[in-house]
N, CA, C and O atoms as a printed pandas DataFrame, in Angstrom:
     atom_number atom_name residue_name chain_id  residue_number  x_coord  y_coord  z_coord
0              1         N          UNK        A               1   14.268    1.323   11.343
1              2        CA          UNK        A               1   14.433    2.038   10.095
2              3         C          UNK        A               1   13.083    2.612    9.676
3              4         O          UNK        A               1   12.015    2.002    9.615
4              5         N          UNK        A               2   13.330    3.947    9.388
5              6        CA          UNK        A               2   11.918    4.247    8.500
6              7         C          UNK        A               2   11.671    4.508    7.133
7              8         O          UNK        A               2   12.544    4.805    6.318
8              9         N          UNK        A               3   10.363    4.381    6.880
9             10        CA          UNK        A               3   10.429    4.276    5.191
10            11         C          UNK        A               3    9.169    5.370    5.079
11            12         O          UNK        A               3    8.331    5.934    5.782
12            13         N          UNK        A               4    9.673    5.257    3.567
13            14        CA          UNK        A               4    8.408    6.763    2.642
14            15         C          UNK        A               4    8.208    5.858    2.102
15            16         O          UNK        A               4    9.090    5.132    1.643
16            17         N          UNK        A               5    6.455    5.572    1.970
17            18        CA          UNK        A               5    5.727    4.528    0.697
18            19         C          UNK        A               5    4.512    5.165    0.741
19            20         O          UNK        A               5    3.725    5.457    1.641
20            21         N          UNK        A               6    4.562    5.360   -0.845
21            22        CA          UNK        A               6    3.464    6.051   -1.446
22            23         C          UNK        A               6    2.626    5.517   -2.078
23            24         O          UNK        A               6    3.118    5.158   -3.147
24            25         N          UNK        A               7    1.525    5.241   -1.997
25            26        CA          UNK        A               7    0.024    4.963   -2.691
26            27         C          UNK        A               7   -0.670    5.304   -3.234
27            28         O          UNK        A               7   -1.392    6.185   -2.766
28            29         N          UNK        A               8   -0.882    4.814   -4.563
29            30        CA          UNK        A               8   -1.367    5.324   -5.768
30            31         C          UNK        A               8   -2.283    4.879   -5.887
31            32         O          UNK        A               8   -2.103    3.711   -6.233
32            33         N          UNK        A               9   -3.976    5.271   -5.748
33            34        CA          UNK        A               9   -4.715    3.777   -6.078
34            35         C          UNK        A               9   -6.007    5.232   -6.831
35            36         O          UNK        A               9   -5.888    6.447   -6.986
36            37         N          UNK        A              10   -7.435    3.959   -7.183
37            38        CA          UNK        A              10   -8.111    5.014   -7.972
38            39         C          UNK        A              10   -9.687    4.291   -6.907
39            40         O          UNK        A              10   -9.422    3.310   -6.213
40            41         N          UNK        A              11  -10.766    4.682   -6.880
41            42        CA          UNK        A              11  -11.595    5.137   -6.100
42            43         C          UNK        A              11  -12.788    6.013   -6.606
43            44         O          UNK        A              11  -12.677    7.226   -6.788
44            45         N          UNK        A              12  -13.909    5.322   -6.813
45            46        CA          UNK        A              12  -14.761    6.405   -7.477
46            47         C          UNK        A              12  -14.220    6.980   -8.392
47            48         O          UNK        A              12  -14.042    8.191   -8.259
48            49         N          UNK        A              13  -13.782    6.321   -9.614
49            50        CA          UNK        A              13  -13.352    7.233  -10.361
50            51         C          UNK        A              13  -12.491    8.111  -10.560
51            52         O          UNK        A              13  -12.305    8.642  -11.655
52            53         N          UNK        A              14  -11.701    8.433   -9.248
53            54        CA          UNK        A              14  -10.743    9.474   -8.586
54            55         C          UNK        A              14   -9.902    8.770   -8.312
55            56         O          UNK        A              14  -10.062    7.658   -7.810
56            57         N          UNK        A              15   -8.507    9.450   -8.680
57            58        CA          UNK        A              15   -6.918    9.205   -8.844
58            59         C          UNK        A              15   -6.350    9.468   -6.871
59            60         O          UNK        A              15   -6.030   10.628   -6.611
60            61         N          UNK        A              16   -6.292    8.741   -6.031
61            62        CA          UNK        A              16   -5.587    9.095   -4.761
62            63         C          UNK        A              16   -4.327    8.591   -4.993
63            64         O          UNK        A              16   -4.049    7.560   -5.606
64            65         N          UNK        A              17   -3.216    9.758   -4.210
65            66        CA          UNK        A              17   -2.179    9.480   -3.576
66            67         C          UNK        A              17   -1.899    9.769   -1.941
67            68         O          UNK        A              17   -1.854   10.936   -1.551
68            69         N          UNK        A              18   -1.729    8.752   -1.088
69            70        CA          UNK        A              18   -1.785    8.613   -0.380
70            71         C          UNK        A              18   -0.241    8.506    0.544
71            72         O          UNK        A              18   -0.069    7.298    0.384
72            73         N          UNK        A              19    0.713    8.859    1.206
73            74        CA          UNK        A              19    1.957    8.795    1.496
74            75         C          UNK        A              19    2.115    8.614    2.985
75            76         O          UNK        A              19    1.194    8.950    3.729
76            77         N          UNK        A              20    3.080    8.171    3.397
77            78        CA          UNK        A              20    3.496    8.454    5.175
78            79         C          UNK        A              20    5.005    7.771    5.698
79            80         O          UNK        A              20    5.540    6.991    4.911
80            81         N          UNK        A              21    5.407    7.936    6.467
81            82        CA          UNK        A              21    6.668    7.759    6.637
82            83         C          UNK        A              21    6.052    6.500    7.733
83            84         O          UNK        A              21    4.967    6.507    8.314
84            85         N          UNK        A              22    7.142    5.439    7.786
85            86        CA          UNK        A              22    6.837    4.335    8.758
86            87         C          UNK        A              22    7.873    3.697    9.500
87            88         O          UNK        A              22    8.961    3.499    8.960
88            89         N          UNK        A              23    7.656    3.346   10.695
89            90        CA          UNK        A              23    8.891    2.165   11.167
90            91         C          UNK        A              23    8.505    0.690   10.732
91            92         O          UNK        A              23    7.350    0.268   10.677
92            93         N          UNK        A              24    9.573    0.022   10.451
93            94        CA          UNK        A              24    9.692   -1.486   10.272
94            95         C          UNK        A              24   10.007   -1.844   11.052
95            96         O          UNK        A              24   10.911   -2.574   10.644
96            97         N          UNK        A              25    9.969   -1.968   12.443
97            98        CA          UNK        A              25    9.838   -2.413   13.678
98            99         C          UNK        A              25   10.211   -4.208   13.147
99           100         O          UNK        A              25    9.685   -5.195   13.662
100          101         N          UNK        A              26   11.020   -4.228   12.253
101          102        CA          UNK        A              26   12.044   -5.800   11.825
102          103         C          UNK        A              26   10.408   -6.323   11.263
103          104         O          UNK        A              26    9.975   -7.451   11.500
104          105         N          UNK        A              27    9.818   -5.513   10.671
105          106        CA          UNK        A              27    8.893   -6.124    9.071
106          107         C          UNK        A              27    9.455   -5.779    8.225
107          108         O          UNK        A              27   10.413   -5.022    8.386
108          109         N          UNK        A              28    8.862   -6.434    6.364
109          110        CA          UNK        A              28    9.552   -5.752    5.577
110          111         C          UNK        A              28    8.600   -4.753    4.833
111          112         O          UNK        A              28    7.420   -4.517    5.094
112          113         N          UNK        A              29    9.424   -4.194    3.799
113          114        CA          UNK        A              29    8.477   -2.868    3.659
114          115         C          UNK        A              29    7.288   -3.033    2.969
115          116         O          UNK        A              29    6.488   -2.101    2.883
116          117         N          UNK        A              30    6.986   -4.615    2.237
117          118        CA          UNK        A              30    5.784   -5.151    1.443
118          119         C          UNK        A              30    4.869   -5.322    2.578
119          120         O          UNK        A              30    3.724   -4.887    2.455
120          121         N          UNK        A              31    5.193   -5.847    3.567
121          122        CA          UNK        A              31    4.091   -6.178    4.838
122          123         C          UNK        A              31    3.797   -5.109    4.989
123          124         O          UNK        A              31    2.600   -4.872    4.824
124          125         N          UNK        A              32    4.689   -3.968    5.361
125          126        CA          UNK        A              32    3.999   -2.574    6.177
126          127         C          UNK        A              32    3.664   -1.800    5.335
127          128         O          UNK        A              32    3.356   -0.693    5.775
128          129         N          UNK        A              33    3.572   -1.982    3.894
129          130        CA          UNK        A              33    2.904   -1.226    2.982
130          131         C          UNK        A              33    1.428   -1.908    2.653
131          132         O          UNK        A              33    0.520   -1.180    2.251
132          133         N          UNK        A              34    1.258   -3.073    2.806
133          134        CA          UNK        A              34    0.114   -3.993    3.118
134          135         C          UNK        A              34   -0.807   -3.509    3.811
135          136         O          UNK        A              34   -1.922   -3.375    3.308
136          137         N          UNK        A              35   -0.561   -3.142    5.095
137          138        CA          UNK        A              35   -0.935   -2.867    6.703
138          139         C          UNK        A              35   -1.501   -1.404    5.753
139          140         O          UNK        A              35   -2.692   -1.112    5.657
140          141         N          UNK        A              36   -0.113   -0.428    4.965
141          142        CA          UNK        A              36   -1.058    0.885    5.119
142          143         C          UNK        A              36   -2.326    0.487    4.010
143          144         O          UNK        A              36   -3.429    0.988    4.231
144          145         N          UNK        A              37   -2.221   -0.066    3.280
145          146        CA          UNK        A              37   -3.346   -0.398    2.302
146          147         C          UNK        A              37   -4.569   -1.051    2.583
147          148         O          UNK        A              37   -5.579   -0.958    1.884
148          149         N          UNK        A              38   -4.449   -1.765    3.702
149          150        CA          UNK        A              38   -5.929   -2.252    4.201
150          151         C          UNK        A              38   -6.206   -1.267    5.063
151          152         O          UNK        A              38   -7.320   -1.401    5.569
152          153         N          UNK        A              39   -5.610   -0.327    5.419
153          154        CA          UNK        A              39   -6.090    0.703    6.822
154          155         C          UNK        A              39   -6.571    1.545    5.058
155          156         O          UNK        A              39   -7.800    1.492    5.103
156          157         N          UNK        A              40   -6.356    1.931    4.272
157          158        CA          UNK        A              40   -6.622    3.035    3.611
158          159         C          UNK        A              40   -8.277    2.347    2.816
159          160         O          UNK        A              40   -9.325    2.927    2.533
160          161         N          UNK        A              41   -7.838    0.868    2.664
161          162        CA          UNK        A              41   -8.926    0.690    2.401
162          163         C          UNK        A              41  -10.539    0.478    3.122
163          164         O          UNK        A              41  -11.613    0.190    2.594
164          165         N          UNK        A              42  -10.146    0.776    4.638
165          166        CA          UNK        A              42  -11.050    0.172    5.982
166          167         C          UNK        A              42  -11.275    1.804    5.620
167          168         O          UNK        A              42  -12.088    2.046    6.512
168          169         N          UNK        A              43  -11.107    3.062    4.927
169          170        CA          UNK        A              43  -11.841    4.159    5.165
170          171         C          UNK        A              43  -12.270    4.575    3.702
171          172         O          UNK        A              43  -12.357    5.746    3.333
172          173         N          UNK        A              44  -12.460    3.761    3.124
173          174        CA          UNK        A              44  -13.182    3.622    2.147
174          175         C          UNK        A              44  -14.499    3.272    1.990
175          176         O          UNK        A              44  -14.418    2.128    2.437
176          177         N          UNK        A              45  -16.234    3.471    1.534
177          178        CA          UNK        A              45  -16.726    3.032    1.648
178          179         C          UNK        A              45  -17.125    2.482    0.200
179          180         O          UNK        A              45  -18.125    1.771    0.093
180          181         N          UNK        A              46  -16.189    2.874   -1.138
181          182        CA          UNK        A              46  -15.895    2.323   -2.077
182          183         C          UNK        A              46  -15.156    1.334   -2.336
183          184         O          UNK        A              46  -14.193    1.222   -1.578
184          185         N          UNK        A              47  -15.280    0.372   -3.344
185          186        CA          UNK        A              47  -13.801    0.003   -3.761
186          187         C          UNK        A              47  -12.932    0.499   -4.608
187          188         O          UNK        A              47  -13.027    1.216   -5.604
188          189         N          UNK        A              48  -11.579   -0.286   -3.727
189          190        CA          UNK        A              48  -10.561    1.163   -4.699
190          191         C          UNK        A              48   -9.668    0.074   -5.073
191          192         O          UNK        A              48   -9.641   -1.021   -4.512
192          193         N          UNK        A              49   -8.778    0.515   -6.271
193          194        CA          UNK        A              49   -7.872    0.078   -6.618
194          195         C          UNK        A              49   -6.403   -0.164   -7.000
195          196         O          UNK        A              49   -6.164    0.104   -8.178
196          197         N          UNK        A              50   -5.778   -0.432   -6.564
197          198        CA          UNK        A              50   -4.026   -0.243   -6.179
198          199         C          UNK        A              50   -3.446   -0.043   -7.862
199          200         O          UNK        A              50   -3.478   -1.004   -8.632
200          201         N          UNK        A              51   -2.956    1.240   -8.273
201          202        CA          UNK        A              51   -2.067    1.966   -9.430
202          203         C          UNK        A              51   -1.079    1.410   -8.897
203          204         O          UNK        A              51   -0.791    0.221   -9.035
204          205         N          UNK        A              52   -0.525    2.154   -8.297
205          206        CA          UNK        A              52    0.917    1.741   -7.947
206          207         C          UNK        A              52    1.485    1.529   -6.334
207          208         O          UNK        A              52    0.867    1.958   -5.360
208          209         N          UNK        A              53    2.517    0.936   -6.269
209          210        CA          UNK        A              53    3.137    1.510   -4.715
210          211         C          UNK        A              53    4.570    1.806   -4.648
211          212         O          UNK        A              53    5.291    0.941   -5.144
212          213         N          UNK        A              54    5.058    2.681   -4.221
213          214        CA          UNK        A              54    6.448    3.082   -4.286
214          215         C          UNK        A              54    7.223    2.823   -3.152
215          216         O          UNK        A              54    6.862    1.658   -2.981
216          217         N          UNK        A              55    7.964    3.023   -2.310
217          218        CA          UNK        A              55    8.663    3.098   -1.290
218          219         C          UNK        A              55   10.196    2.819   -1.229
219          220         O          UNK        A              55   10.789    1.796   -1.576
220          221         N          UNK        A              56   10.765    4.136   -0.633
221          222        CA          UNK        A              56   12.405    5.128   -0.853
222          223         C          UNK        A              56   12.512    4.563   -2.498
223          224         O          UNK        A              56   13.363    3.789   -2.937
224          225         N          UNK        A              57   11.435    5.169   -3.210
225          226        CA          UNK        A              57   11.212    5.123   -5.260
226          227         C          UNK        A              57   11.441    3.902   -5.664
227          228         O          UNK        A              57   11.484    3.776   -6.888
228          229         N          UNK        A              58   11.635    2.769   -4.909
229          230        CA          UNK        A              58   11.291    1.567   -5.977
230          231         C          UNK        A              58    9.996    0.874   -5.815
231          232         O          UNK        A              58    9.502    0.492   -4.754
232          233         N          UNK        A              59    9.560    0.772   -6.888
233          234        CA          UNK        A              59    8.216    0.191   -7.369
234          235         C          UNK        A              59    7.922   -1.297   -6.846
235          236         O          UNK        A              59    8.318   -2.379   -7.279
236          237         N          UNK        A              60    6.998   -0.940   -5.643
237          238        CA          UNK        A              60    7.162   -2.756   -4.915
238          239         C          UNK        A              60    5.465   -2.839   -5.046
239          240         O          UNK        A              60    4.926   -3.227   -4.009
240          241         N          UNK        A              61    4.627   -2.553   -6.085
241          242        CA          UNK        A              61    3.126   -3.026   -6.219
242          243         C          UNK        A              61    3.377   -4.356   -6.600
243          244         O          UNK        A              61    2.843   -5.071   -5.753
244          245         N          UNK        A              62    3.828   -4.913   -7.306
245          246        CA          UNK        A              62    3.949   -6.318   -7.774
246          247         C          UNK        A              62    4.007   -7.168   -6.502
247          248         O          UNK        A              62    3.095   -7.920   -6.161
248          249         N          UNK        A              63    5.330   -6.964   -5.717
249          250        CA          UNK        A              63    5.235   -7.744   -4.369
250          251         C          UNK        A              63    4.070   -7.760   -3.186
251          252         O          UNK        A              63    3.646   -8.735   -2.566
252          253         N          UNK        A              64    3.664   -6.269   -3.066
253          254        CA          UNK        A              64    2.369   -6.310   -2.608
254          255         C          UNK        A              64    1.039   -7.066   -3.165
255          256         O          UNK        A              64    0.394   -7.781   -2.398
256          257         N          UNK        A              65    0.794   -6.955   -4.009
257          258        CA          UNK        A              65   -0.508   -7.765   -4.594
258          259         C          UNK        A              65    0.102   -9.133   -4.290
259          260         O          UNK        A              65   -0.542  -10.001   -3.702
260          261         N          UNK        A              66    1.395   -9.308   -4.715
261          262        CA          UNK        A              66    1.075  -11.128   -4.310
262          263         C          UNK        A              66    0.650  -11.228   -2.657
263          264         O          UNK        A              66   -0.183  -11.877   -2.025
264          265         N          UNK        A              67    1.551  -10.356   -2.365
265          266        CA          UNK        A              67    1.563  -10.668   -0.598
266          267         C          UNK        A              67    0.358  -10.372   -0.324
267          268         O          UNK        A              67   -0.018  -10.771    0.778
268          269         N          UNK        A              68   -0.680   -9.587   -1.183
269          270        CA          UNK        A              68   -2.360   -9.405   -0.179
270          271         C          UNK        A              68   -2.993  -10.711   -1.043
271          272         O          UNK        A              68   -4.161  -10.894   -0.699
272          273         N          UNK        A              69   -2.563  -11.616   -2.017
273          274        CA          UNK        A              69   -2.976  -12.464   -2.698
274          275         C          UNK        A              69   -3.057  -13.552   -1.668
275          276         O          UNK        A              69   -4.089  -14.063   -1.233
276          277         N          UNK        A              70   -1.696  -13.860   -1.307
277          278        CA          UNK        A              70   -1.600  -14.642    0.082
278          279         C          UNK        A              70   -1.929  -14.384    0.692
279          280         O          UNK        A              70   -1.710  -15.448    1.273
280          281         N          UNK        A              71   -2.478  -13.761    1.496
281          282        CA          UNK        A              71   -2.892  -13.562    2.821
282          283         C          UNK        A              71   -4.717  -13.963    2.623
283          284         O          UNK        A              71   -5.522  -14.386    3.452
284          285         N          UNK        A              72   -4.883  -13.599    1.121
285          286        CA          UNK        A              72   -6.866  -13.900    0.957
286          287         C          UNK        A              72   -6.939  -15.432    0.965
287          288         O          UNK        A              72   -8.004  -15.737    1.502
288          289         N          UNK        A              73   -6.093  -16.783    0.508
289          290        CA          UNK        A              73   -6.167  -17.387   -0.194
290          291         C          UNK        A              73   -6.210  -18.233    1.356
291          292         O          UNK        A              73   -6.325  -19.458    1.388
């Protein structure tokens, strides 16, 4: 299955949206929206910060932050 998840985050001061279509290769879409958020953040040489995350329009930032919460801890 593929998914649209969009990334909202801020960066120097600056508002990014960031988007891409993905396979879930049997992940769910909080993990592989995870995956795009540390790749977006590995080309950063700022820190940035997660606004929102969307994917097929429902609002899954809440599940993400816990799930990158877990994964630091």
């Amino acid at each position: 299955m593929t998914v649209l998840i969009q990334i909202h985050y801020i960066t120097s001061d600056n508002k990014i949206l960031r988007r891409g279509s993905f396979q879930l290769k049997g992940r769910s879409k909080e993990e592989t929206a995870l995956d795009f958020w540390r790749w977006i953040k590995k080309e950063h040489p700022y820190e940035c910060e997660i606004e929102k995350i969307i994917c097929e329009g429902e609002d899954i930032t809440d599940k993400v932050k816990e799930l990158e919460k877990a994964h630091l801890d």
